[in-house]
Residue, then its C-alpha position, 0 to 999 in steps of 0.5 A: x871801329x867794327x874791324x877793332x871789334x873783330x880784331x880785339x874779339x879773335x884776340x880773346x878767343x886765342x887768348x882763351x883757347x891758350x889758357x884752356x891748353x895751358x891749364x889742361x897741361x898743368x892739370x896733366x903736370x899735377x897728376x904725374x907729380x902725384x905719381x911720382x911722389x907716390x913712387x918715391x914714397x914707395x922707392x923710400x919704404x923700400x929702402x928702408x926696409x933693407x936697412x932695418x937690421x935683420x933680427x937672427x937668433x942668438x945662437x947664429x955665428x958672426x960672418x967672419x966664422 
């Protein structure tokens, strides 16, 4: 009975160790998700900057001339 004990105690503590691991990792996952987010946002603003039509004065000539 005392082996089962042993036996059952090294399975938990295994079992606690991966889960430590396991969470750090998505800890880690989280962060570069919020970056990358952050990062998109960015690329997104970007991009819409250079679609947004410049505003010229009236005078300017069209580029065909």
């Amino acid at each position: 009975m005392d082996a089962e004990r042993v036996d059952l105690e090294a399975k938990v503590t295994f079992l606690e160790r991966a889960l430590d691991a396991i969470n750090e990792a998505m800890i880690d996952q989280g962060r570069h998700i919020t970056k990358l987010e952050a990062r998109i946002e960015e690329l997104h603003q970007k991009v819409e900057a250079k679609d947004a039509p410049e505003i010229e004065g009236h005078d300017s000539r069209p580029p065909h001339y």
